[in-house]
C-alpha positions as CSV (number, residue, x, y, z in Angstrom):
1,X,116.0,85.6,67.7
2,X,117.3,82.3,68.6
3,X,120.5,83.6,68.4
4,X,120.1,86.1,70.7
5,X,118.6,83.8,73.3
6,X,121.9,82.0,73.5
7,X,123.6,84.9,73.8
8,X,121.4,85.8,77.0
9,X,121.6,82.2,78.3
10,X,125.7,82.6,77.9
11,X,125.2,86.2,80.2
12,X,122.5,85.0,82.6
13,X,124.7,81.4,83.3
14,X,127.8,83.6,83.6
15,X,125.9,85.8,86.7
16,X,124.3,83.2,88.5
17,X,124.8,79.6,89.8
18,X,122.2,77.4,89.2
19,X,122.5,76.8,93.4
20,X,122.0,80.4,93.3
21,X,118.6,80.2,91.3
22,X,117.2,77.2,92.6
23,X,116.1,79.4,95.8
24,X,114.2,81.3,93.9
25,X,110.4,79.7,93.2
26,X,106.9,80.4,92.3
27,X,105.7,79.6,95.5
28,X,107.8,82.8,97.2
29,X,106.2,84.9,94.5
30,X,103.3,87.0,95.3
31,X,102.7,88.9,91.7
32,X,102.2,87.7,87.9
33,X,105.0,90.6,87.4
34,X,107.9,88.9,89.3
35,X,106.6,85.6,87.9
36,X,107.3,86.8,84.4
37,X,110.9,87.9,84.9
38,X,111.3,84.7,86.6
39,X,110.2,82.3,83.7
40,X,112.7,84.2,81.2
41,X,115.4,83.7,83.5
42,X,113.9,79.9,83.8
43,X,115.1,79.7,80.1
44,X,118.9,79.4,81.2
45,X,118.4,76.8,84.3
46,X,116.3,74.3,82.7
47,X,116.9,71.9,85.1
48,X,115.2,74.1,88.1
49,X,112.3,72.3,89.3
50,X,109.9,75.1,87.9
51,X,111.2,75.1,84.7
52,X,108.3,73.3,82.7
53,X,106.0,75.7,84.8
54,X,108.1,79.2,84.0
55,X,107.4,77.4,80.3
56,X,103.6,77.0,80.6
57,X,103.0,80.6,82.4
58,X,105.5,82.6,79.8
59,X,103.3,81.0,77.0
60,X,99.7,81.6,79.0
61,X,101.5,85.1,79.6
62,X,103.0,86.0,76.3
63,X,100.1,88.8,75.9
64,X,100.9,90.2,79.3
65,X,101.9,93.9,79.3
66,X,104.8,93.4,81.2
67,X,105.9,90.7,79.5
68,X,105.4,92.8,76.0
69,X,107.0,95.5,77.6
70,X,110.2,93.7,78.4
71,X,110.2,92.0,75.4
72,X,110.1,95.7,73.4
73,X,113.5,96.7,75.6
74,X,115.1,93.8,74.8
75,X,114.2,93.7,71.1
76,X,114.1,97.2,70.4
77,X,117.6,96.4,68.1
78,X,117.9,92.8,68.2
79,X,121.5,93.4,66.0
80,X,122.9,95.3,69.6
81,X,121.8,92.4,71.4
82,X,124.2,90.3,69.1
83,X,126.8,93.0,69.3
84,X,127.4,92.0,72.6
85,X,128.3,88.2,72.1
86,X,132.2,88.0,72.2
87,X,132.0,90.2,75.9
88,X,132.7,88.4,78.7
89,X,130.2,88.8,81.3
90,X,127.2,92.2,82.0
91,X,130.0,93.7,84.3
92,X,132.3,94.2,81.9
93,X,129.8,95.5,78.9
94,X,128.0,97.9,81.4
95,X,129.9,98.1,84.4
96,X,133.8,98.3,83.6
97,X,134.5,101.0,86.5
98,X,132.9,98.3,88.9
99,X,135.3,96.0,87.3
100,X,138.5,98.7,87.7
101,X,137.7,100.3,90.8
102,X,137.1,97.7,92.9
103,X,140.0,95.4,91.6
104,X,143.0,98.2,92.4
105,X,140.9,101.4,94.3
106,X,143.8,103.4,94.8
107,X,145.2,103.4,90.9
108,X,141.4,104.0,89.9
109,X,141.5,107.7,92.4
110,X,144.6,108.3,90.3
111,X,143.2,108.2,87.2
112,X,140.7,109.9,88.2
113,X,143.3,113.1,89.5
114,X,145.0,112.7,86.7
115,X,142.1,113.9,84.6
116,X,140.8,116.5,86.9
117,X,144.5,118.3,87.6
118,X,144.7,121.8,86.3
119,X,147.8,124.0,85.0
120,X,148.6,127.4,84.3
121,X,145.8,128.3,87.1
122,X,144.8,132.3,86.2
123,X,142.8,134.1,89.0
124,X,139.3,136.4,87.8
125,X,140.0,139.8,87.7
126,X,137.6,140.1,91.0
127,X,137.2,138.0,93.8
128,X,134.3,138.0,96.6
129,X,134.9,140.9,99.3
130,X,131.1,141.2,100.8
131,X,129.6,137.8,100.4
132,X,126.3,138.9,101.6
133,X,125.9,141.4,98.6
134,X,127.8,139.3,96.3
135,X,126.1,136.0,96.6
136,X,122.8,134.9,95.7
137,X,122.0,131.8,97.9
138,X,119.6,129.4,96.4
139,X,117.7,126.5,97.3
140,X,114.8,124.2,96.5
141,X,111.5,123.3,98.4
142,X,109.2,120.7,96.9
143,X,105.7,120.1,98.3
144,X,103.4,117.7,98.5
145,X,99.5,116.5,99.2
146,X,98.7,115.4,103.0
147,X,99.7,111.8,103.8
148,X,96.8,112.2,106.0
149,X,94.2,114.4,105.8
150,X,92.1,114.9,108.8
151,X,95.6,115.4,110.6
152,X,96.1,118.1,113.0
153,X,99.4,119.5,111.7
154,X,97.2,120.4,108.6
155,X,96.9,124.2,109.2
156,X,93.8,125.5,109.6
157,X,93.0,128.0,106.7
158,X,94.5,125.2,104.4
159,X,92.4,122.0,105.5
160,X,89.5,122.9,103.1
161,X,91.4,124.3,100.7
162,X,93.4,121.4,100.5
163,X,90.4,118.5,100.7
164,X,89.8,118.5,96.5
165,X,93.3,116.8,96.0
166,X,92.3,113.9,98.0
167,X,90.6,113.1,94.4
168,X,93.3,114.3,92.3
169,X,95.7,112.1,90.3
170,X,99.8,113.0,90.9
171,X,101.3,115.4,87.9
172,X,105.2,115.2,89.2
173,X,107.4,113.0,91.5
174,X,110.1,114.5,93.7
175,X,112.4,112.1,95.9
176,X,111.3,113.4,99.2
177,X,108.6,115.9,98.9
178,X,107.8,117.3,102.0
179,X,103.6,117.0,103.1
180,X,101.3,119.8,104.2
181,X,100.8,117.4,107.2
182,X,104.5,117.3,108.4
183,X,105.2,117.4,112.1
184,X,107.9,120.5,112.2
185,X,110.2,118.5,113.1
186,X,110.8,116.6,110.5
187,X,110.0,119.6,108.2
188,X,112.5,119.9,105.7
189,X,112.5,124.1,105.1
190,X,111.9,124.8,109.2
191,X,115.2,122.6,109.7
192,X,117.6,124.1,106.7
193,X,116.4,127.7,107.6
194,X,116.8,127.4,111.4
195,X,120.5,126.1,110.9
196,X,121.8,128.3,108.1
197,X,120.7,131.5,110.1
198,X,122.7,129.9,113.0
199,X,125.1,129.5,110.7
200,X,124.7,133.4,110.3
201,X,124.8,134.5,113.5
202,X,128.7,132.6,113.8
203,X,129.6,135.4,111.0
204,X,127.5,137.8,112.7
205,X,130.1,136.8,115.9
206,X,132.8,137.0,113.6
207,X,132.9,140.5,112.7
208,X,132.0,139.2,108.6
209,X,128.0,140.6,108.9
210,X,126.8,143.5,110.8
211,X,123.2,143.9,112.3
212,X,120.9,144.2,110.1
213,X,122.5,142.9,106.9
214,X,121.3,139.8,105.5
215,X,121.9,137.3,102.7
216,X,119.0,137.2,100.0
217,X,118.1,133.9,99.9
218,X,115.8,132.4,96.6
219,X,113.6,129.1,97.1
220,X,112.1,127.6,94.1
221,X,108.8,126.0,94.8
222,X,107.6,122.7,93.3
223,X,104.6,120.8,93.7
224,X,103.4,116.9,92.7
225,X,99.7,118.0,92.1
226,X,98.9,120.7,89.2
227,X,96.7,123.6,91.1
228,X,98.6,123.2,94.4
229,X,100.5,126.1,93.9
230,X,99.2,128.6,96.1
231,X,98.2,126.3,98.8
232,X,102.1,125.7,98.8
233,X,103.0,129.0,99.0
234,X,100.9,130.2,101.7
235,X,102.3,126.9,104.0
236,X,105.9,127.8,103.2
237,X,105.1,131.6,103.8
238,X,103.1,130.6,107.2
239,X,105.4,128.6,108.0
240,X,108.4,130.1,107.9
241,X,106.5,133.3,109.6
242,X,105.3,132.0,112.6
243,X,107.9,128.9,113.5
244,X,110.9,131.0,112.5
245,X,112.8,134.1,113.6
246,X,115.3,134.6,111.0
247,X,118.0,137.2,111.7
248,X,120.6,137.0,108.9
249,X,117.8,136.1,106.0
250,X,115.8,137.3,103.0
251,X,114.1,134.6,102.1
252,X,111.9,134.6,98.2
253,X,109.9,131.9,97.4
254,X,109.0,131.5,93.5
255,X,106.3,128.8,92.7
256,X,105.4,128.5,88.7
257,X,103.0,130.8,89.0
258,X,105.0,133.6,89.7
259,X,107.9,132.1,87.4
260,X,105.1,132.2,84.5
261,X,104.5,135.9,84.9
262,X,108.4,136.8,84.7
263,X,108.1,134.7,81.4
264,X,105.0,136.3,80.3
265,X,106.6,139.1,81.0
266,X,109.5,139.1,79.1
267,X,108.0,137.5,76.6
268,X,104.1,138.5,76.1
269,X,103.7,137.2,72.4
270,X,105.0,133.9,73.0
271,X,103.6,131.4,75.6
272,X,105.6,128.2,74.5
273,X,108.3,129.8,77.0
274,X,106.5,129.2,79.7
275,X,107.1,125.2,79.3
276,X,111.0,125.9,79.1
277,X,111.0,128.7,82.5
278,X,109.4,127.3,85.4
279,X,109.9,125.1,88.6
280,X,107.6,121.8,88.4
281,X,108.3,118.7,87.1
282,X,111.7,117.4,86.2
283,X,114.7,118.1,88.3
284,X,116.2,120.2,85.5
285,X,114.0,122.9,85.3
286,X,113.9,124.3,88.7
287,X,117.5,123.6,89.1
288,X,118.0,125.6,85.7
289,X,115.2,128.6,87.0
290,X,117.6,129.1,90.0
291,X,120.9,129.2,88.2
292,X,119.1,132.2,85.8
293,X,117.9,133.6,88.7
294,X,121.5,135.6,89.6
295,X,120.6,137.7,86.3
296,X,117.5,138.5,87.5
297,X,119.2,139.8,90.5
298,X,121.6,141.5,89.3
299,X,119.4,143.4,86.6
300,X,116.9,144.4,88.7
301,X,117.7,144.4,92.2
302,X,121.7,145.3,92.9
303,X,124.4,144.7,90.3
304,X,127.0,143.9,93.3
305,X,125.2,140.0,93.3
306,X,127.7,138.1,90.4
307,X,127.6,134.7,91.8
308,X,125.1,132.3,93.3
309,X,125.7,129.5,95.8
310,X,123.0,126.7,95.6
311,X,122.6,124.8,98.9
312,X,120.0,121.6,100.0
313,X,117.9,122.3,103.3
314,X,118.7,118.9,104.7
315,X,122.5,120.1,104.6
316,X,123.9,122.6,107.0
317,X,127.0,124.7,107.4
318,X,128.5,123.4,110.3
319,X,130.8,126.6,111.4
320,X,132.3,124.8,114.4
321,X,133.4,122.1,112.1
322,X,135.1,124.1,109.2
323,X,136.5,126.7,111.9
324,X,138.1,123.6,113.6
325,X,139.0,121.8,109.8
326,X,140.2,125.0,108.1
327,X,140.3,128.4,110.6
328,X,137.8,129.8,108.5
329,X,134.1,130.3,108.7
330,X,132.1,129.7,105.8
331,X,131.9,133.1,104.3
332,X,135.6,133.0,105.0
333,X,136.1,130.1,102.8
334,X,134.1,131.6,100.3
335,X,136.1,134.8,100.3
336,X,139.5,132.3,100.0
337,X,138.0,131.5,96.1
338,X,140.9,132.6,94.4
339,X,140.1,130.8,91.1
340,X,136.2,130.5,91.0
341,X,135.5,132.9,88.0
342,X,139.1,132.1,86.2
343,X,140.9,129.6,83.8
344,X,143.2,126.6,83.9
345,X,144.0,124.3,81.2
346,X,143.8,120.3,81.3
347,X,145.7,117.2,81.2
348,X,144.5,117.8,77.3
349,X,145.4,121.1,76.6
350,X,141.8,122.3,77.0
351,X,141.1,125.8,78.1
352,X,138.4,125.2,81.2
353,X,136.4,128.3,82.6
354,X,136.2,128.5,86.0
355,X,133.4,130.1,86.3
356,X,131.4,127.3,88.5
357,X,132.4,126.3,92.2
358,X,131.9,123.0,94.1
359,X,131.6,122.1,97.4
360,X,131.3,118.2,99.4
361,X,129.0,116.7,101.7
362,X,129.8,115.0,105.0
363,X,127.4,112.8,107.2
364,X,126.3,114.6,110.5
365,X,127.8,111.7,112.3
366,X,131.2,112.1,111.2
367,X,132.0,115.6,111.6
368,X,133.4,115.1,115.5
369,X,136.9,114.1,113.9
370,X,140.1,115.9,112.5
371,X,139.7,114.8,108.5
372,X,137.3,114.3,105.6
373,X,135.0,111.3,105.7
374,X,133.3,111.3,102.5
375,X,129.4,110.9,102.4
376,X,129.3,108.0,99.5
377,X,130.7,104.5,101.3
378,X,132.7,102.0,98.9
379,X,130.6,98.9,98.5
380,X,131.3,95.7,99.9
381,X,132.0,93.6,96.5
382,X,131.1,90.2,99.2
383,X,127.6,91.9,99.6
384,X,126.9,92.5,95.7
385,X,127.2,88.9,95.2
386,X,125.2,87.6,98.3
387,X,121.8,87.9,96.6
388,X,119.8,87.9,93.4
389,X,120.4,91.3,92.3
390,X,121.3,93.9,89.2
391,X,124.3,95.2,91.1
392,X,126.5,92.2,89.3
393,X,125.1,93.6,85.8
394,X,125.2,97.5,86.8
395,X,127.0,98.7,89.4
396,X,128.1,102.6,89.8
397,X,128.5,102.0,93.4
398,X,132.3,101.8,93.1
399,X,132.9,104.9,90.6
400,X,130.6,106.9,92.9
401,X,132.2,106.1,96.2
402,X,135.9,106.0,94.3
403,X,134.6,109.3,92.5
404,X,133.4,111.1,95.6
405,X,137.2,110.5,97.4
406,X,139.3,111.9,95.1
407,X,137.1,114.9,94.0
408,X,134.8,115.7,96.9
409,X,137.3,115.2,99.6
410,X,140.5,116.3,97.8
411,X,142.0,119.2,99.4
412,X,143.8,121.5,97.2
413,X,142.5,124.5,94.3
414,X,144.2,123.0,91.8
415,X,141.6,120.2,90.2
416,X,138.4,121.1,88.3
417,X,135.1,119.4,89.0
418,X,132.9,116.3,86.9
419,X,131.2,115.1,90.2
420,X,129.6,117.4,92.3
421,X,125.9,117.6,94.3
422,X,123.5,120.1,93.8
423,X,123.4,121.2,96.8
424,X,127.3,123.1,97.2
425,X,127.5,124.1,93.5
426,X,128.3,127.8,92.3
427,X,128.0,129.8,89.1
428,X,129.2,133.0,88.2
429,X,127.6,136.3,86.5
430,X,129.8,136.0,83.6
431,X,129.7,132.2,83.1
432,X,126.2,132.0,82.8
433,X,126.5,135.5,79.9
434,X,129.2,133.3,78.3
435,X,127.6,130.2,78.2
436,X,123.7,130.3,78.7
437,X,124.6,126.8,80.3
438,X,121.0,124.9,81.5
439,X,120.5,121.3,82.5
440,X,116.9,120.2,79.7
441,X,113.7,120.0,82.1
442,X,113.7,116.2,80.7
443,X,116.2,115.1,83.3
444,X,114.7,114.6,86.4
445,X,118.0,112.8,88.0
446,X,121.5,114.0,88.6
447,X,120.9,117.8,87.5
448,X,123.6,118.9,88.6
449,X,125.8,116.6,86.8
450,X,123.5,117.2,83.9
451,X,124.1,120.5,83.6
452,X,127.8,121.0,82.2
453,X,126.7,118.7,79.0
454,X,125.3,122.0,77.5
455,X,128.5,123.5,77.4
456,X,131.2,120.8,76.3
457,X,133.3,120.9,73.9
458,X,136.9,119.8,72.3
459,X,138.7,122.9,72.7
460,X,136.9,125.3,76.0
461,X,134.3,124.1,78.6
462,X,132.7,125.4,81.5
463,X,133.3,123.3,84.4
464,X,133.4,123.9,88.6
465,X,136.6,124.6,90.1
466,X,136.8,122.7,93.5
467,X,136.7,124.4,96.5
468,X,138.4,122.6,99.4
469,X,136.5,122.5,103.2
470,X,133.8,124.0,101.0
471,X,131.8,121.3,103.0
472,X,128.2,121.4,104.0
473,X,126.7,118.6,106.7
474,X,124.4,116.0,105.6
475,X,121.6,115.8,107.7
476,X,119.0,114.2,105.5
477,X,118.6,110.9,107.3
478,X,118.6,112.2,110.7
479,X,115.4,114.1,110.7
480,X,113.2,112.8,107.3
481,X,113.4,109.6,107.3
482,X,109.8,109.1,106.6
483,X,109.0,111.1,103.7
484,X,112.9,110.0,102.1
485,X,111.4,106.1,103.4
486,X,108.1,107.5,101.4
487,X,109.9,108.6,98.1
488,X,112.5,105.6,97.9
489,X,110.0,103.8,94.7
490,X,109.6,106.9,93.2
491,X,113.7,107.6,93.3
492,X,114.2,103.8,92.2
493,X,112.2,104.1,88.8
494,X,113.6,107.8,88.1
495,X,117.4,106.5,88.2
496,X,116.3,103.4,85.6
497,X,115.1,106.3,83.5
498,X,118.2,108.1,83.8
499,X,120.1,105.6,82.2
500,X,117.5,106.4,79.0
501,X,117.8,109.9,79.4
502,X,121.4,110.2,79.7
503,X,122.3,108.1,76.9
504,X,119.8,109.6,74.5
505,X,120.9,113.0,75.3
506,X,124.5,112.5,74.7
507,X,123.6,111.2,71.5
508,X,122.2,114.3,70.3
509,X,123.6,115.3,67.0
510,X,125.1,118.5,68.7
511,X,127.4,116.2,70.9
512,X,130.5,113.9,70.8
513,X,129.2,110.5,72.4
514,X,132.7,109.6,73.1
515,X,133.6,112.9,74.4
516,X,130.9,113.5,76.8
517,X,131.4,109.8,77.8
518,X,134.8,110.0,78.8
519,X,134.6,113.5,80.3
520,X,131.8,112.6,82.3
521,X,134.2,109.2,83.8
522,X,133.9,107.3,86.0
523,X,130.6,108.2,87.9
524,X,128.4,110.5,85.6
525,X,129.6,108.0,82.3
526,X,127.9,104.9,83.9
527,X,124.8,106.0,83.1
528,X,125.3,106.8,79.7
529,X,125.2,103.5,77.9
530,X,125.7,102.2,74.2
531,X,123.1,99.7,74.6
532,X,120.1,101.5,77.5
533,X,117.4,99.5,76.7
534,X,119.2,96.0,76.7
535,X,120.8,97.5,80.3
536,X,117.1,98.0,81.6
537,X,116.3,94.6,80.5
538,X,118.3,92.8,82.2
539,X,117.9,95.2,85.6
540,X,114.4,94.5,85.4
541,X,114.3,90.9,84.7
542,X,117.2,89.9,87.4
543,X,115.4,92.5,89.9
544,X,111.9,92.1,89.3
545,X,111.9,88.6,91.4
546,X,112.0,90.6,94.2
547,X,110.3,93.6,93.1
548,X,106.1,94.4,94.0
549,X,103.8,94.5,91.3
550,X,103.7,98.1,91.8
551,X,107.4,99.2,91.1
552,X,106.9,96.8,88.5
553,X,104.0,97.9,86.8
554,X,104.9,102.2,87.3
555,X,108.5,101.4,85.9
556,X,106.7,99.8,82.8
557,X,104.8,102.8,82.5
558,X,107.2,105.7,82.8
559,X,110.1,103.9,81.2
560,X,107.9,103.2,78.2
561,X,106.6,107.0,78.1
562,X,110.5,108.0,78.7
563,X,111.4,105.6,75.5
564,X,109.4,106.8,73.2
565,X,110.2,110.7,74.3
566,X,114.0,109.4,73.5
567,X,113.1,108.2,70.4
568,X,110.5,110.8,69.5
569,X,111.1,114.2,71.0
570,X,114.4,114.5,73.0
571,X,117.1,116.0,70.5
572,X,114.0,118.4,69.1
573,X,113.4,119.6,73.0
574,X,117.5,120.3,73.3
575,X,117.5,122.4,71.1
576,X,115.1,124.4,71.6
577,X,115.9,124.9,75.1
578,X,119.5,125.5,73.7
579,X,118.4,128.4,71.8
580,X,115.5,129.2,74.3
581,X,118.3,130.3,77.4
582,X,120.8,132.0,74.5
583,X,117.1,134.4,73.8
584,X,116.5,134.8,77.5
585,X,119.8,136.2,78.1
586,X,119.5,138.4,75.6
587,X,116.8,140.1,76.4
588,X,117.2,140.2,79.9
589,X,119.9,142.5,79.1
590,X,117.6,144.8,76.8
591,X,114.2,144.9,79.3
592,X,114.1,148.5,80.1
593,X,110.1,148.0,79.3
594,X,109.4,146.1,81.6
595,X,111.6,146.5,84.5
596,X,109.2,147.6,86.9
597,X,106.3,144.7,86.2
598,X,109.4,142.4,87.0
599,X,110.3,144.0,90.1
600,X,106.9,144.1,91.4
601,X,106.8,140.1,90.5
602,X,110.3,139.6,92.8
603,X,108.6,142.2,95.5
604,X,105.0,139.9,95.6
605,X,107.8,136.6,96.3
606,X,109.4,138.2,99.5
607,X,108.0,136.6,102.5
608,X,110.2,137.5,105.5
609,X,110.5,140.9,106.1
């Protein structure tokens, strides 16, 4: 132990000037929490004036649960602690892209192109023709409680159906659920609707829809509160009914009520399945739901739909802007796919399937000129190291931003995809047969990165080929800012947990740690960490002097909870999901039985007509 305290004081000297810390005192602190983190830190500078007082309140708060708690991440394998002694500084033992990238930014991109280039490019057999009747288009909607409820935007034949979760405690956490009470114009589903049938009517113009024929268009539905369900679906329904006039649209909402009866359905003696096929909670398991939605489709409803196309209602087709960037409209581009569906081989002589597609993201703001701006900004390395903060001990900033420029803005069909967003992300039919690919419902961050981990391997993977001026606008910021404002805690403690549940899962005895780790470079990778719980640590310690007692307190909680699912529960849950998508594909391809009970399930989801 006392070895491992120098070995922290060496780190925590090596971040911070004592100038630095000496700003910091008990007197600016408004919560025992942040006190805590500042006595440990206390230990190093012991010439601080507050030093003898971080001393006495560490020892009258040695029982503290906070204090406990951080002492549990930090000792939870003292002997990794003291792996760590002949490293330099944090940055290099948990951030060596921040190190890289923002030292020479341009040979970093390189690297990064150098890993993603494909050869011996081979085209599917079939490429899109009709991408009405080909693609399923898929989206999420999550939903939450009023913010206030004796507001007027509460509709009517919901306000007293919605007064018993006043008293009801939160079940899931979503970054920016959208609430009953919404003013439409900031309403998340009205906005992404309104734009993509506008989007529609461009292709309508174009000669590539005729009247009358429509995309079919599938919205998982998720809630916070358990029993909201319904409620949720009626708003969305009502909504969507009486604000919107959609032209070009089908739209099907599936909440987990109705995803239980397909479940129950396919699988009537065995109700664990239910847990695994749904769309609350974690990220993962409505992003997974819509993915296995396309065989649904195609099983039961046409067998011309063989790809899916997820997008994000805060992101919009812009038609003006890829007519003007590439001469073609968006169902144009998607028709220009020669490779989604086929093969290439990599800069290691792996064979990579095709069969995903991936789009970028642009901010609304910067679509008015003649090139790519990519959504994710470089960081300003002067900034990181103006203030107190974890970004000198873990910093993905650079691999993100350096990340997004060479993949999501690069404009040729000859690179394969590790970054991408869920919300411009394809699969095909057969990929999803092959495969039975599925990010695990623990994940609740970064899905869509999560999701090829199911499928790697040494000598094939799945993987997204990229599509260039596949670009959707980003329009997030520019009509819901209060309920992203709202959400920002909640998003905050879910990416700490990520670091947990990333490294745990590429730990599992079915993986490669190395591999996944160095196919997943630069971006994905710096969250999957040899040493998590020491990396939370010191986040938490070096943040938590500027951090309220309530981030403090619900990070305790939930990373605690998320530990002991790592330790306890994780590899068991992989694989049972693992197997769990391998059976569902299966017998969605032997359901004669019950064909009809499914199709009345799809039929009772429809809500434009």
């Amino acid at each position: 132990m006392r070895n491992s305290q120098k070995i922290f004081n060496k780190f925590i000297s090596k971040t911070f000037t004592e100038n630095e810390i000496s700003k910091v005192s008990f007197k600016n602190l408004d919560n025992d929490y942040s006190k805590i983190c500042l006595s440990i830190l206390l230990k190093t500078f012991k010439s601080h004036p507050d030093a003898n007082l971080a001393k006495q309140f560490l020892e009258d708060y040695r029982n503290h649960s906070f204090n406990k708690f951080l002492m549990k991440f930090k000792n939870k394998n003292i002997n990794d602690f003291e792996k760590l002694a002949n490293k330099e500084n944090l940055w290099s033992i948990f951030s060596p892209t921040a190190i890289t990238g923002s030292s020479d930014p341009k040979s970093f991109k390189n690297k990064i192109l150098e890993k993603r280039i494909l050869k011996k490019l081979k085209k599917p057999k079939n490429s899109i023709q009709i991408p009405h009747e080909e693609i399923l288009f898929l989206s999420n909607i999550l939903i939450t409680i009023p913010e206030d409820y004796k507001s007027n935007n509460i509709p009517l034949n919901l306000q007293s159906r919605i007064k018993p979760f006043l008293s009801k405690n939160q079940n899931y956490w979503y970054d920016h659920p959208i609430p009953i009470d919404a003013f439409d114009h900031e309403n998340e589903i009205l906005y992404g609707l309104r734009h993509l049938d506008k989007a529609l009517d461009i292709e309508f113009t174009r000669g590539n829809l005729k009247y009358n024929e429509k995309i079919s268009l599938i919205l998982s539905l998720s809630v916070t509160h358990k029993g909201l369900e319904e409620i949720a679906f009626d708003y969305v329904k009502n909504k969507i009914r009486e604000k919107l006039n959609l032209k070009f649209i089908d739209v099907f909402v599936f909440d987990e009520n109705r995803t239980s009866k397909i479940i129950n359905t396919l699988f009537p003696k065995n109700n664990d399945y239910e847990v695994l096929f749904g769309v609350n909670g974690n990220y993962g398991r409505h992003y997974t739901f819509l993915k296995y939605a396309l065989i649904l489709w195609n099983k039961l409803i046409n067998k011309s739909f063989k790809y899916s196309f997820k997008i994000d209602l805060d992101q919009v087709f812009d038609q003006k802007f890829l007519i003007r960037m590439s001469k073609m409209s968006i169902f144009e581009i998607f028709k220009n796919q020669q490779y989604w569906g086929g093969t290439g081989i990599d800069f290691e002589e792996r064979l990579v399937d095709l069969g995903m597609l991936a789009g970028g993201l642009v901010n609304k703001g910067e679509t008015y000129k003649d090139y790519l701006i990519p959504d994710v900004k470089r960081p300003v390395k002067k900034t990181i190291f103006s203030n107190i903060s974890s970004k000198r001990v873990f910093c993905p900033d650079w691999s993100h931003a350096l990340s997004t420029e060479a993949e999501i803005i690069y404009e040729k069909e000859n690179i394969h995809r590790v970054h991408v967003t869920g919300g411009t992300t394809g699969i095909t039919l057969n990929a999803l047969e092959k495969w039975a690919p599925f990010t695990p419902s623990f994940i609740n961050r970064a899905e869509d990165q999560a999701f090829i981990i199911s499928s790697l391997n040494k000598n094939e993977f799945l993987s997204h080929i990229h599509a260039p001026y596949l670009i959707m606008r980003h329009d997030k910021l520019d009509f819901a800012k209060r309920t992203v404002s709202n959400a920002k805690l909640g998003k905050e403690i879910g990416n700490l947990e990520r670091i947990l549940l990333f490294s745990y899962y590429s730990r599992c005895s079915h993986f490669d740690f190395n591999l996944i780790k160095s196919h997943l470079w630069p971006y994905t990778s710096s969250f999957i960490q040899k040493f998590p719980e020491i990396l939370l640590y010191f986040i938490l310690l070096i943040d938590g002097i500027s951090k309220n007692k309530e981030f403090l307190h619900d990070a305790s909680i939930r990373l605690k909870r998320t530990l002991n699912f790592c330790n306890g529960k994780l590899e068991d849950q992989f694989k049972l999901e693992k197997e769990f998508w391998k059976i569902f594909i299966l017998r969605i391809n032997n359901f004669s039985d019950v064909k009809s009970s499914l199709r009345d399930i799809i039929s009772s989801s429809q809500i434009s007509k």
